[in-house]
N, C-alpha and C positions, 0 to 999 in steps of 0.2 A: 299817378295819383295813388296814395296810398290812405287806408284807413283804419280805423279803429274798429274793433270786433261790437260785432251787431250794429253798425252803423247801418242807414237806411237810406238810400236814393229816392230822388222822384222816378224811375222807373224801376225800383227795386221789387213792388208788387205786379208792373207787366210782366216782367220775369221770371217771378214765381209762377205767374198763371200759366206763365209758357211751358213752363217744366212740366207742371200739372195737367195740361191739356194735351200736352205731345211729348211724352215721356222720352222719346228717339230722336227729338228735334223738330224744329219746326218743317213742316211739309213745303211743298210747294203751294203757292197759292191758289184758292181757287176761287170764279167768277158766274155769278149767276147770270147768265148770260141774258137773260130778259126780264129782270128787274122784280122775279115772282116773289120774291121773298120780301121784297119793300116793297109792297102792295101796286107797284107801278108795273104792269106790263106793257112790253114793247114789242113787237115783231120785227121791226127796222133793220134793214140790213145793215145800218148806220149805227148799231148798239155797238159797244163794244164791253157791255158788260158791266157789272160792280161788284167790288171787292167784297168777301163770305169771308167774317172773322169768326164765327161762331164753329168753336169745334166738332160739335153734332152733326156737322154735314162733311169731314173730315175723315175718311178711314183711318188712319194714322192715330187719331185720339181715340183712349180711352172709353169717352164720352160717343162715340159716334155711333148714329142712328139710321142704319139702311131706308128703313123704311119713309124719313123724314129726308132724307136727301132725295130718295126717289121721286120725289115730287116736283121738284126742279130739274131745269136746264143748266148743270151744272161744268163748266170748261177748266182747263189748268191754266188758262192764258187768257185772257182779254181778247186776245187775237185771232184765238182759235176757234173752231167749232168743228165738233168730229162729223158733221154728217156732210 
């Protein structure tokens, strides 16, 4: 596919934001493991987490806030849990 100069996709601005939230690339993902950031918490050993798109909680970004990730249960896998 080829294109014309300043041409615009329909993911042309997730792209941008990507650039801008993670200057190095996008990170690996990470999962709030018990659901604290969407107001639902779970203890369940059956959770297996939900996807944190919000760069803030990101080391990697720019945007990222210690303080504000610390508040969560936050894993690199769905799968995982460090303790």
């Amino acid at each position: 596919m080829i294109a014309g100069e300043g041409v615009r996709y329909p993911w042309s601005d997730f792209e941008e934001e990507q650039r801008r939230n993670f200057p190095n690339g996008a990170p690996d993902p990470l999962y709030d493991k018990y659901g604290e950031l969407f107001g639902v918490t779970t203890h369940s050993s059956q959770t297996t987490g939900v996807y944190v798109a919000d760069p803030r909680y990101y080391p990697e970004s720019p945007l990222y806030d210690p303080v504000l990730a610390s508040k969560v249960h936050l894993v690199h896998s769905e799968f995982d849990d460090p303790e």
